[in-house]
Short mmCIF file of the C-alpha atoms (twelve columns), coordinates in Angstrom:
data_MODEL
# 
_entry.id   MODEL 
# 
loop_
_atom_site.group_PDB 
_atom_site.id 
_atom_site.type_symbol 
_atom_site.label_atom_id 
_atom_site.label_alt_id 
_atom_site.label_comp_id 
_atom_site.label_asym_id 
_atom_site.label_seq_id 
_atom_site.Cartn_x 
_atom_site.Cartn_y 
_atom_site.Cartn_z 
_atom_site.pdbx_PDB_model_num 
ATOM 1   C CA . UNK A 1   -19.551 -24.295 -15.724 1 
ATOM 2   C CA . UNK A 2   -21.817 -21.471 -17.269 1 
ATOM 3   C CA . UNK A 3   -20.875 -17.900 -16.466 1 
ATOM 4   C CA . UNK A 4   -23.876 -17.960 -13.784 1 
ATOM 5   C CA . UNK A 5   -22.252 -20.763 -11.478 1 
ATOM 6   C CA . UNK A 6   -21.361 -19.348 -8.812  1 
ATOM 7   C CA . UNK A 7   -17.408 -19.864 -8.339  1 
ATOM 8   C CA . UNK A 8   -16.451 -22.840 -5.815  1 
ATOM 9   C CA . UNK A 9   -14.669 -20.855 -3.080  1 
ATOM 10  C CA . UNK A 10  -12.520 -21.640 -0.632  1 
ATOM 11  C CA . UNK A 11  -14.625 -21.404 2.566   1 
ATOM 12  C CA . UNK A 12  -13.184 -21.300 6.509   1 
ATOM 13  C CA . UNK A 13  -16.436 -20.481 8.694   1 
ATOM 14  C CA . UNK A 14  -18.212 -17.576 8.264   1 
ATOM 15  C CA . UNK A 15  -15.041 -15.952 5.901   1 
ATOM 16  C CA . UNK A 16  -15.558 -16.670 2.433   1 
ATOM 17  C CA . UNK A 17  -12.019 -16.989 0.769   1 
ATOM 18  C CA . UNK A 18  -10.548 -17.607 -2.660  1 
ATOM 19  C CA . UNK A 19  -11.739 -19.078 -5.555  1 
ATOM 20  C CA . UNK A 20  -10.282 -22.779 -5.184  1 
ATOM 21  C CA . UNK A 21  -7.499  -23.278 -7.510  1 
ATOM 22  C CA . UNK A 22  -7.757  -26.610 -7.195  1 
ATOM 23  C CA . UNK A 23  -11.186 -26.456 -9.705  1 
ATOM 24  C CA . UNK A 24  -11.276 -23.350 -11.130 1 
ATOM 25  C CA . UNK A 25  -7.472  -22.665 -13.253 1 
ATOM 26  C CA . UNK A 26  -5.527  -19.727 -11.410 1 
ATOM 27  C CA . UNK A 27  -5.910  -18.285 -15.111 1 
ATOM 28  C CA . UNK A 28  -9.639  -18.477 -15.024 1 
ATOM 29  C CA . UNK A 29  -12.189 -17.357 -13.084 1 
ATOM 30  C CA . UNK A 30  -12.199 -13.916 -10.959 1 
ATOM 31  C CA . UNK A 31  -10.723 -10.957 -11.840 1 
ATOM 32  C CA . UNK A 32  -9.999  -9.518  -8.075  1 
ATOM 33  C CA . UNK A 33  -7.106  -9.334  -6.524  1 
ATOM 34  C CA . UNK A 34  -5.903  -12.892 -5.049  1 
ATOM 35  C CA . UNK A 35  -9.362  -13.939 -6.723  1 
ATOM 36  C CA . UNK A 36  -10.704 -13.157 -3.495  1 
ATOM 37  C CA . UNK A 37  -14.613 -12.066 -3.592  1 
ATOM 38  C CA . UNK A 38  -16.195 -8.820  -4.739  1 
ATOM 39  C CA . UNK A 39  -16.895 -6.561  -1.115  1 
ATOM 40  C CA . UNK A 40  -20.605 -6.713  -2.555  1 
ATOM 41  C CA . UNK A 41  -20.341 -10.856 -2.347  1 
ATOM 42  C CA . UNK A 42  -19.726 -10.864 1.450   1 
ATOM 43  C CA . UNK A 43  -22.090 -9.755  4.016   1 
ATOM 44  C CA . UNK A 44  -19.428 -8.096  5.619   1 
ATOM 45  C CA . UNK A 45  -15.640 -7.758  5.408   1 
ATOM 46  C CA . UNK A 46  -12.855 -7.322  7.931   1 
ATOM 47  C CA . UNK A 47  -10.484 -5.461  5.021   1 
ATOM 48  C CA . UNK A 48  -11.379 -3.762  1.589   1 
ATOM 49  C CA . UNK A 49  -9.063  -3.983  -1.220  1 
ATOM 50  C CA . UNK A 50  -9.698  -0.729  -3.221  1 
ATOM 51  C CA . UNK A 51  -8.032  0.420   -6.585  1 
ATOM 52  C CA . UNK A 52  -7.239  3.884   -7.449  1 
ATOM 53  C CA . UNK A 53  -6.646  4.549   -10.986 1 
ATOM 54  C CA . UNK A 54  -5.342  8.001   -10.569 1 
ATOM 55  C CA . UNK A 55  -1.940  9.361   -11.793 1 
ATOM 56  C CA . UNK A 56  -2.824  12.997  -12.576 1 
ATOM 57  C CA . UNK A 57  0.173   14.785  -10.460 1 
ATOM 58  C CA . UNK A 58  3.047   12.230  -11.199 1 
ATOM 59  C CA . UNK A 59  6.123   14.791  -12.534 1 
ATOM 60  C CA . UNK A 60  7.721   12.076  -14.784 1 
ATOM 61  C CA . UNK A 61  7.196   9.278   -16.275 1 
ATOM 62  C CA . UNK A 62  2.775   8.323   -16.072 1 
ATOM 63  C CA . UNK A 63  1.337   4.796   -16.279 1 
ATOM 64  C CA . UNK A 64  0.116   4.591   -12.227 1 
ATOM 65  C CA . UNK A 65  -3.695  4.496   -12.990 1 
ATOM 66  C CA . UNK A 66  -3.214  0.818   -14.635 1 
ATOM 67  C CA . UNK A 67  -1.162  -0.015  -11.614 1 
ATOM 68  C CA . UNK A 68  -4.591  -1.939  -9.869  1 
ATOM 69  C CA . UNK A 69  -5.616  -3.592  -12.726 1 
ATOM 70  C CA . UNK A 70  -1.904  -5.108  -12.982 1 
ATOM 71  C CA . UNK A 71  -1.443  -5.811  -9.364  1 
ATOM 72  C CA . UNK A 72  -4.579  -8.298  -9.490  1 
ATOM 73  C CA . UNK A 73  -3.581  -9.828  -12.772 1 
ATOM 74  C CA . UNK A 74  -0.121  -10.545 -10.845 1 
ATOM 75  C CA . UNK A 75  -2.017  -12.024 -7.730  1 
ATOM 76  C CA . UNK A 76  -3.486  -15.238 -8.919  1 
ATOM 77  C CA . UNK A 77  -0.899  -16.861 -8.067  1 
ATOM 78  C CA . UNK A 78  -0.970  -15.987 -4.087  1 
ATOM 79  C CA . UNK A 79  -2.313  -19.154 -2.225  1 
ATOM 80  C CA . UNK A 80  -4.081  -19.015 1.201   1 
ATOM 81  C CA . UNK A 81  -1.409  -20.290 3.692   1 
ATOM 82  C CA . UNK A 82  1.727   -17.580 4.438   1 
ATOM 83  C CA . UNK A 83  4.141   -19.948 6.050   1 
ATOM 84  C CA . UNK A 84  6.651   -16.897 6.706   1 
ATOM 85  C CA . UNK A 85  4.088   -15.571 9.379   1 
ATOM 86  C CA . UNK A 86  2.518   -18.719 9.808   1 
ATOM 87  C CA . UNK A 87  -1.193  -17.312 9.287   1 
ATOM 88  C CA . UNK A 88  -3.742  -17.814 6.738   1 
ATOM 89  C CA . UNK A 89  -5.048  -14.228 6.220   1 
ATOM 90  C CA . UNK A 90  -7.863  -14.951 4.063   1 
ATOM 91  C CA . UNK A 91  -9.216  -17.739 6.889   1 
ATOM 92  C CA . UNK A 92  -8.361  -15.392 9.747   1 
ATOM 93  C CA . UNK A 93  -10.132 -12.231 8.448   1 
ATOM 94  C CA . UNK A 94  -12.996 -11.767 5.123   1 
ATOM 95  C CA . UNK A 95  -10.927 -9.509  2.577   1 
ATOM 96  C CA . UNK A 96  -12.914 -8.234  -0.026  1 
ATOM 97  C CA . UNK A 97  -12.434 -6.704  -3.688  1 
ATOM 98  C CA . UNK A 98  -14.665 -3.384  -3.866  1 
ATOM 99  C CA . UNK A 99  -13.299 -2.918  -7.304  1 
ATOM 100 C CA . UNK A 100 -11.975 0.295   -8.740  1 
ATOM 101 C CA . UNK A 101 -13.332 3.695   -7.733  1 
ATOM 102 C CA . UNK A 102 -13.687 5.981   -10.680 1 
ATOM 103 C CA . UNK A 103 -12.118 9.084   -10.257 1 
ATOM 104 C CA . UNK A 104 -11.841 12.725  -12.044 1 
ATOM 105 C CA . UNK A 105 -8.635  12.580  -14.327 1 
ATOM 106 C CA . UNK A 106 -8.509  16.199  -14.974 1 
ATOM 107 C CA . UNK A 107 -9.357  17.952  -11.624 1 
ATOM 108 C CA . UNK A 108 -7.354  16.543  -8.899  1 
ATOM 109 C CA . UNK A 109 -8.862  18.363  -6.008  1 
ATOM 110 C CA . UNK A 110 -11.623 16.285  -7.168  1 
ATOM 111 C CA . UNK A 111 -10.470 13.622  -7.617  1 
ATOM 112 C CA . UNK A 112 -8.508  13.615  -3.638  1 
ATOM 113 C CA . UNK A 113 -12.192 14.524  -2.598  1 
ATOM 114 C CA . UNK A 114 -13.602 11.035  -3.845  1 
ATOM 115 C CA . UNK A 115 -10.947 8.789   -2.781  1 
ATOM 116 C CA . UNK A 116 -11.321 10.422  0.286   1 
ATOM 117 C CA . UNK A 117 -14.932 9.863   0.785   1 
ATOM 118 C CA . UNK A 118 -14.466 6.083   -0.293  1 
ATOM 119 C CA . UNK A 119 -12.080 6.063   2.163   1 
ATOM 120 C CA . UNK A 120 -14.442 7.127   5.524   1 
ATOM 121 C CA . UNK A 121 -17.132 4.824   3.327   1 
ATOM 122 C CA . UNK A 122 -15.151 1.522   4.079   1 
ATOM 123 C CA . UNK A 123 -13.758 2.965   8.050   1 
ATOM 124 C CA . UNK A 124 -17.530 3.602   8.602   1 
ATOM 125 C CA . UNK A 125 -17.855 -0.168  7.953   1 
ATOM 126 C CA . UNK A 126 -15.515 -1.222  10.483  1 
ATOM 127 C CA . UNK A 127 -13.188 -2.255  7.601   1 
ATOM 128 C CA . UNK A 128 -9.628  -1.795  7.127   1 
ATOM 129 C CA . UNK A 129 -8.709  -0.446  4.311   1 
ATOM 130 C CA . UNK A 130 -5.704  -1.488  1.439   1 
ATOM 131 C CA . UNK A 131 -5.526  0.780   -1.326  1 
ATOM 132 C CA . UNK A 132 -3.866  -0.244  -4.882  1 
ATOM 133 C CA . UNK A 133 -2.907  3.052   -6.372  1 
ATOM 134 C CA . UNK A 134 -2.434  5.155   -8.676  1 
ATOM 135 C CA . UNK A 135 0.137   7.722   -7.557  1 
ATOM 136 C CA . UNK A 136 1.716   9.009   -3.931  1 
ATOM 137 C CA . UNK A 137 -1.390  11.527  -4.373  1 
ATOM 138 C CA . UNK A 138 -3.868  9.560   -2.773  1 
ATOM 139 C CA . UNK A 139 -1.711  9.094   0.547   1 
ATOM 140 C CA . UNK A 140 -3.468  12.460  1.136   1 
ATOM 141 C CA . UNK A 141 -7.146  12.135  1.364   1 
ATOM 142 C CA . UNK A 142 -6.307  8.221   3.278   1 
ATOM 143 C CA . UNK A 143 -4.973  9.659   5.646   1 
ATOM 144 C CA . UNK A 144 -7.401  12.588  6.174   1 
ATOM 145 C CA . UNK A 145 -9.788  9.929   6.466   1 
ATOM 146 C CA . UNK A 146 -8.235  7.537   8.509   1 
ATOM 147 C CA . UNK A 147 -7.401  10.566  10.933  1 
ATOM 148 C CA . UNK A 148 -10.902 11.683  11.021  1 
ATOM 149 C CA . UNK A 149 -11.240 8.068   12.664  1 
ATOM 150 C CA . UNK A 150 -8.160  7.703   15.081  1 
ATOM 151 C CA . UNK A 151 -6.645  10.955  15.145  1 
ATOM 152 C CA . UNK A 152 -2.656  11.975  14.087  1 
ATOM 153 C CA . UNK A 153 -1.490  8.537   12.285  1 
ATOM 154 C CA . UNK A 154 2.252   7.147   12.505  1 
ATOM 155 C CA . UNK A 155 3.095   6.642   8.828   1 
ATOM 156 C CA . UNK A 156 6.080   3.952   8.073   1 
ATOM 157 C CA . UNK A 157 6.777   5.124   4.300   1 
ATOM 158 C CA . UNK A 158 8.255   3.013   1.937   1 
ATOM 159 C CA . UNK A 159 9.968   4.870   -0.502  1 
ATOM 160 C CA . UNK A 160 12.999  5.824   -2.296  1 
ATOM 161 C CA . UNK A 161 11.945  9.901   -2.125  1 
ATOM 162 C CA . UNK A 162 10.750  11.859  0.548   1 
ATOM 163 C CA . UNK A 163 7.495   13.054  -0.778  1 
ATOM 164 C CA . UNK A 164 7.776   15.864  1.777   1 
ATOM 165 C CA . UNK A 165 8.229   18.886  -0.822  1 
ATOM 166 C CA . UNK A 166 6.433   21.675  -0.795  1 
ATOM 167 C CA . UNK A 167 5.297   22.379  -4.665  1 
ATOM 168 C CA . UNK A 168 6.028   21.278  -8.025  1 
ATOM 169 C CA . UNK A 169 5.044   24.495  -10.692 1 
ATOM 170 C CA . UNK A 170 3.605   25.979  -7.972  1 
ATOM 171 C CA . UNK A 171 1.062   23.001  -7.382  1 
ATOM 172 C CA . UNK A 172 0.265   22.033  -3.653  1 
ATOM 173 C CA . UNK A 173 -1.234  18.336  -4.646  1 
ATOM 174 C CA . UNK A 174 1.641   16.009  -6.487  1 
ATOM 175 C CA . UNK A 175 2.642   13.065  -5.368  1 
ATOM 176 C CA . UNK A 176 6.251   14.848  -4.053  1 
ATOM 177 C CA . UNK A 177 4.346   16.540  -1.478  1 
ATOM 178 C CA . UNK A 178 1.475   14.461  0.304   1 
ATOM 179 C CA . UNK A 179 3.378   14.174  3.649   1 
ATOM 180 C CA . UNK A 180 3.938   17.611  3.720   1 
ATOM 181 C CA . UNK A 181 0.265   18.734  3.489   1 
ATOM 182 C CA . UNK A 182 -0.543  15.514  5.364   1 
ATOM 183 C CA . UNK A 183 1.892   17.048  8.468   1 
ATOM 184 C CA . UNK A 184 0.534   20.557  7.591   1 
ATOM 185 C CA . UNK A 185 -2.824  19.595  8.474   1 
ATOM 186 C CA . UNK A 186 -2.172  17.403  11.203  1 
ATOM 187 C CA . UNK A 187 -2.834  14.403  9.887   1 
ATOM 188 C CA . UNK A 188 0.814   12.634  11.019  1 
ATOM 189 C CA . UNK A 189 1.972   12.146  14.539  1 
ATOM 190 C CA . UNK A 190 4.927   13.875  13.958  1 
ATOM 191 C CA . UNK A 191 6.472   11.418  17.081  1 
ATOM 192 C CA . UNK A 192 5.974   8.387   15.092  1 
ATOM 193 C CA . UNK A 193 6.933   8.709   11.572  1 
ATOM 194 C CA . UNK A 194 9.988   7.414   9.589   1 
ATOM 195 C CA . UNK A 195 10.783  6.959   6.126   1 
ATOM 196 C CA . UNK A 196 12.477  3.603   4.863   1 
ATOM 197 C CA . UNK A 197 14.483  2.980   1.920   1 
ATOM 198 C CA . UNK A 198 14.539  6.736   0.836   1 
ATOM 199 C CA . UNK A 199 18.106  7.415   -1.479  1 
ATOM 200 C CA . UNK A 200 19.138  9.236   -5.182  1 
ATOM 201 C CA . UNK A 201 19.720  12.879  -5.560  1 
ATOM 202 C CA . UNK A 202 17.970  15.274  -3.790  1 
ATOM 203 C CA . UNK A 203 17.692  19.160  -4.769  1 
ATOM 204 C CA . UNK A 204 19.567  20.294  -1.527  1 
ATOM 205 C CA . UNK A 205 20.819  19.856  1.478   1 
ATOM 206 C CA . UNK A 206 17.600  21.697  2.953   1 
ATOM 207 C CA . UNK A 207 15.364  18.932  1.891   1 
ATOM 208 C CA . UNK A 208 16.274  16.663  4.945   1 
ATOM 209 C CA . UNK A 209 15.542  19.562  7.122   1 
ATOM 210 C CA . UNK A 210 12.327  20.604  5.712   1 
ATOM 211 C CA . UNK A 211 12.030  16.749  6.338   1 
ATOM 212 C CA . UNK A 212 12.715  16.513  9.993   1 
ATOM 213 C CA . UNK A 213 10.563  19.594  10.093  1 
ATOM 214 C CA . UNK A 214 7.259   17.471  8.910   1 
ATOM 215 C CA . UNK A 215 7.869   14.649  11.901  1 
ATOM 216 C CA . UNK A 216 9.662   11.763  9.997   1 
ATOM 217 C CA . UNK A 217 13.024  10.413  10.812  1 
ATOM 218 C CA . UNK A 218 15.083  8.300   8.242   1 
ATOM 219 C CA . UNK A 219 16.098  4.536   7.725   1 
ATOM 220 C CA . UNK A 220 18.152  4.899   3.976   1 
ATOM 221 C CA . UNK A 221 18.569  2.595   1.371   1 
ATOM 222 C CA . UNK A 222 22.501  2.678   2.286   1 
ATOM 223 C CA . UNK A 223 21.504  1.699   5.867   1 
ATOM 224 C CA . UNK A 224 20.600  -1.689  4.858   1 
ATOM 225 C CA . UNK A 225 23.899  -3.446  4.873   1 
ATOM 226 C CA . UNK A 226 25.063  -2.261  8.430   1 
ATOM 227 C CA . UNK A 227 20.854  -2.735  10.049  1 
ATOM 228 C CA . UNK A 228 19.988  -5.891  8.474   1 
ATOM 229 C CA . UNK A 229 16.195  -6.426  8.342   1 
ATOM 230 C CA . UNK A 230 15.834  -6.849  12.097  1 
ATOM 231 C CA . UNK A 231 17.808  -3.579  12.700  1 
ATOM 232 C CA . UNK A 232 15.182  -1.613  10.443  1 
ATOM 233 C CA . UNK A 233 12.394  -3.697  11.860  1 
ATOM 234 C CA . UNK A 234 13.793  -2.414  15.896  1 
ATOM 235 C CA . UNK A 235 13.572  1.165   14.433  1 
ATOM 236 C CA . UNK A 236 10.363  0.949   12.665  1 
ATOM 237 C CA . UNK A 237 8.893   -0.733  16.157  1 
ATOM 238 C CA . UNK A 238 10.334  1.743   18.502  1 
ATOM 239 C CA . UNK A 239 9.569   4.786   16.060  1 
ATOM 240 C CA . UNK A 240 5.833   3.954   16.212  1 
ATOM 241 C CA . UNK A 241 5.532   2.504   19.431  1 
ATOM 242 C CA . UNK A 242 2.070   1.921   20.252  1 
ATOM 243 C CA . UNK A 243 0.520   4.084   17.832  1 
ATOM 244 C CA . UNK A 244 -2.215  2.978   15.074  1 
ATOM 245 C CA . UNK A 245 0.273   3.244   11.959  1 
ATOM 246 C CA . UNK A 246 -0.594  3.582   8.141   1 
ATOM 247 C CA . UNK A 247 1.909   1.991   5.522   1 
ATOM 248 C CA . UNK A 248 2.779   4.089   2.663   1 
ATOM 249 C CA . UNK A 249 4.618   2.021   0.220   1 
ATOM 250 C CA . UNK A 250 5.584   3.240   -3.000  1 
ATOM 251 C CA . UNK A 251 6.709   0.270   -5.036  1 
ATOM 252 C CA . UNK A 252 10.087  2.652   -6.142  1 
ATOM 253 C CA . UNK A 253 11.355  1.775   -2.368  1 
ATOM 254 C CA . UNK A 254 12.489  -1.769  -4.742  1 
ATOM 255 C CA . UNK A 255 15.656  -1.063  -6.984  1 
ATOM 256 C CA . UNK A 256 14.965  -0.978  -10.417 1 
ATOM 257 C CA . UNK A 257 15.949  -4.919  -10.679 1 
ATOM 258 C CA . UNK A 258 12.949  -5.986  -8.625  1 
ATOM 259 C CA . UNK A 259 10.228  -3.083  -9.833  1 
ATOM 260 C CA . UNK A 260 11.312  -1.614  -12.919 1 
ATOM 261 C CA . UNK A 261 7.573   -0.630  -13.827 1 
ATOM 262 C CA . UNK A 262 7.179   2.686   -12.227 1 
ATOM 263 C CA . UNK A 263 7.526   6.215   -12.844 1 
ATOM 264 C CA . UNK A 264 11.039  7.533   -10.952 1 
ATOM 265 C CA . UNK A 265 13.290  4.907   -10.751 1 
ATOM 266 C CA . UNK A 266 16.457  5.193   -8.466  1 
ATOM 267 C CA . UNK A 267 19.373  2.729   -8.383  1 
ATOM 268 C CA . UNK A 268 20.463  1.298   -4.895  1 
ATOM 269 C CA . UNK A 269 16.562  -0.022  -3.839  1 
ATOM 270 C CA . UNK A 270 15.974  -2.505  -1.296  1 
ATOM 271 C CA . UNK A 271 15.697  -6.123  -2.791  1 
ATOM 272 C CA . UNK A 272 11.993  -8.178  -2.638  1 
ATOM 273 C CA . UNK A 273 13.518  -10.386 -0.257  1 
ATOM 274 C CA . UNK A 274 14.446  -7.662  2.581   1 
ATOM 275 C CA . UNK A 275 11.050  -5.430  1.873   1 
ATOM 276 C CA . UNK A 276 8.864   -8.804  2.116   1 
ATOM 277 C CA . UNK A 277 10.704  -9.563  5.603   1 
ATOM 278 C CA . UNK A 278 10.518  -6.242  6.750   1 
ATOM 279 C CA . UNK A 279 7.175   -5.623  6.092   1 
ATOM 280 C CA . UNK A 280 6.431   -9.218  8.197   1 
ATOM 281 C CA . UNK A 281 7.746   -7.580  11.279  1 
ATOM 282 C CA . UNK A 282 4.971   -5.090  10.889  1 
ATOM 283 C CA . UNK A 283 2.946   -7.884  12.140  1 
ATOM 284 C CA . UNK A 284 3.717   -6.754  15.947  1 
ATOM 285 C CA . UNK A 285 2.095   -3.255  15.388  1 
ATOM 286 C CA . UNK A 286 -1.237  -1.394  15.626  1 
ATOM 287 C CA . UNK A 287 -1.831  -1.391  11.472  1 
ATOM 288 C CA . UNK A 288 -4.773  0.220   10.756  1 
ATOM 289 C CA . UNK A 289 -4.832  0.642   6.852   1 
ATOM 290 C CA . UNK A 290 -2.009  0.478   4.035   1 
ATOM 291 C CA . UNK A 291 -1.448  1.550   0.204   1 
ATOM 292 C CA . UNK A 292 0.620   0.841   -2.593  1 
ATOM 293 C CA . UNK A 293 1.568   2.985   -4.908  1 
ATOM 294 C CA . UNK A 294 3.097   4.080   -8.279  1 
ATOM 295 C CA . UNK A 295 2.890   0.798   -10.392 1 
ATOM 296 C CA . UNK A 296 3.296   1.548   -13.795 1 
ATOM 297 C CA . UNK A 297 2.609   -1.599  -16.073 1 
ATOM 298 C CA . UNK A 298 4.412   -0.009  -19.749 1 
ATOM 299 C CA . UNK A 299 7.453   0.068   -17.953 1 
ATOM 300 C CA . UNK A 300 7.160   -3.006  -16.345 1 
ATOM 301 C CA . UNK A 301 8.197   -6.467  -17.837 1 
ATOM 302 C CA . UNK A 302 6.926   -10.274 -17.197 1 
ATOM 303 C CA . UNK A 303 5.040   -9.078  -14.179 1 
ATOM 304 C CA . UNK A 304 7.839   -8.618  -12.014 1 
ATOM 305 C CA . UNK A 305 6.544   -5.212  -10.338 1 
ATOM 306 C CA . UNK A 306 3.542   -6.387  -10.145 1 
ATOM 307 C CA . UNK A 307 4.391   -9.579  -8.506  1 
ATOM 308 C CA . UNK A 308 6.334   -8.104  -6.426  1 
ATOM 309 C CA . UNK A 309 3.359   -5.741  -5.531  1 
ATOM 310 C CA . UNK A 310 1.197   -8.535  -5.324  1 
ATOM 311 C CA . UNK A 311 3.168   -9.869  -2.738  1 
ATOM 312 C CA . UNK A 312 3.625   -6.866  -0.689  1 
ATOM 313 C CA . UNK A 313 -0.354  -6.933  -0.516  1 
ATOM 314 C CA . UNK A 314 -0.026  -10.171 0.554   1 
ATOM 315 C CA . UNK A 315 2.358   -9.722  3.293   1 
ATOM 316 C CA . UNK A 316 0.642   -6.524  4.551   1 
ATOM 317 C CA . UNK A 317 -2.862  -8.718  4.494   1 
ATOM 318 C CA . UNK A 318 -1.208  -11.124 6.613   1 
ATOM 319 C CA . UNK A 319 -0.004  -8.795  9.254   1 
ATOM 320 C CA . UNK A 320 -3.172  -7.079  9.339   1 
ATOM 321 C CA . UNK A 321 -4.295  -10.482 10.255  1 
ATOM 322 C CA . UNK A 322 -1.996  -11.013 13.007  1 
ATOM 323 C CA . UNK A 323 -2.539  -7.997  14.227  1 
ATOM 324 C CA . UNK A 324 -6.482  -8.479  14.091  1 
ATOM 325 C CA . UNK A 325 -6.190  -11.576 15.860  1 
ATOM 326 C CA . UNK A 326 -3.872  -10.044 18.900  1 
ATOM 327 C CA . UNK A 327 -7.159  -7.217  18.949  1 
# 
């Protein structure tokens, strides 16, 4: 096979699918995430896989902007049949790689400005959107876009902080504080937002407040035990009700065990296991868009963050499949 063959691909109708491992070596071939095709392979594509290589306003440890590159390299592996939600989501909808969008490292109003006009690029297509970050940053100009399209969003968050802050050194746009300027600007539905997994330290008791203050309620990380997964899947379902809802997910929502390559680490995470389940019962709601976030490859080791990123993609893709085939 010369580097101009085209790839054999894995092809259900009119969705063109993965590169078939069954020919092509999962350690060959494609570079995209879930070696899926590129968005400008496809005439046309139900969701857009983007990477954002941005970690600018992390306030530890910095590494996000390889976190897309790694995710892919950790998705070969993924195959095209999800047996836990019994759907094939890259059959049931065309998901396309559009690659990594280049961003300003050193301004980051700048930079929040281009992710945000990729963003309305790929809603203007009709196109969900998943977004491989890069830092909690770019929550901001996704959801400025995606409200320009539906209005106030109900954001499930994933994450062990709160991200609601108001400044770090005096600076507005970190990735402590996209929720706040998100609520600020009326970007949230203030009805139909919760946090899950969210434990560690906090700087006072005024930080849930503030919290409360900026729409979201709480499902913590010490929760788990007494909810179960179906317990935080009833809140998550009657927190957002009808409402289209955005998933936030910053991979730190794992404990350290499962996703030690990122940039704040807390102790007392959820495991793979109950994030992968929860995140199937998303399959029931209006999900208009998701990101991941904060995947730092140096501090990661054998892949596991970025496997287990990998599969959160993978589980999101699928319920954006069920939920595109309920539409």
């Amino acid at each position: 096979m010369t580097p101009d063959t085209p790839l054999p691909r894995l092809v259900s109708g009119d969705v063109v699918g993965q590169v078939d491992a069954t020919v092509v070596p999962r350690y060959a071939g494609a570079a995209t995430f879930a070696r899926l095709p590129r968005w400008d392979e496809v005439e046309r594509a139900d969701v857009v896989v983007l990477g954002v290589p941005f970690d600018t306003s992390v306030s530890y440890r910095p590494g996000a902007r390889f976190g897309p590159t790694h995710i892919r390299e950790s998705s070969r592996l993924l195959r095209p049949y999800n047996p836990a939600q019994d759907v094939e989501p890259f059959a049931a909808q065309q998901v396309a790689d559009a690659g990594d969008l280049g961003v300003n490292p050193f301004v980051i109003e700048e930079a929040l400005a281009a992710v945000e006009a990729a963003a309305r690029a790929v809603h203007a297509t009709g196109a969900r959107l998943l977004t491989l970050g890069g830092d909690h940053t770019i929550a901001l100009p996704n959801l400025r876009a995606l409200a320009a399209r539906h209005g106030p969003i109900a954001v499930v968050h994933f994450d062990a902080h709160l991200d609601t802050w108001d400044t770090y050194f005096g600076a507005e746009y970190t990735h402590g504080t996209p929720f706040r300027r998100a609520s600020e600007e009326g970007l949230l539905d203030r009805d139909g937002c919760l946090h899950v997994g969210i434990r560690g330290p906090l700087y006072s008791p005024a930080d849930l407040g503030e919290d409360g203050d900026q729409g979201f309620r709480i499902v913590s990380a010490v929760e788990m035990d007494d909810l179960g997964v179906a317990g935080v899947v009833q809140r998550i379902r009657e927190r957002v009700g009808s409402r289209p809802v955005y998933v936030s997910l910053d991979i730190d929502v794992l404990d350290p065990a499962f996703a030690p390559g990122t940039g704040t680490p807390e102790a007392g995470g959820l495991t793979s296991r109950e994030l992968l389940a929860i995140l199937r019962g998303l399959a029931s709601v209006d999900l208009v868009g998701a990101e991941i976030v904060e995947v730092a490859p140096a501090y990661d080791h054998a892949q596991v963050t970025g496997i287990a990123a990998a599969h959160v993609a993978y589980e999101l893709l699928s319920a954006m499949a069920a939920s595109g085939a309920r539409a």
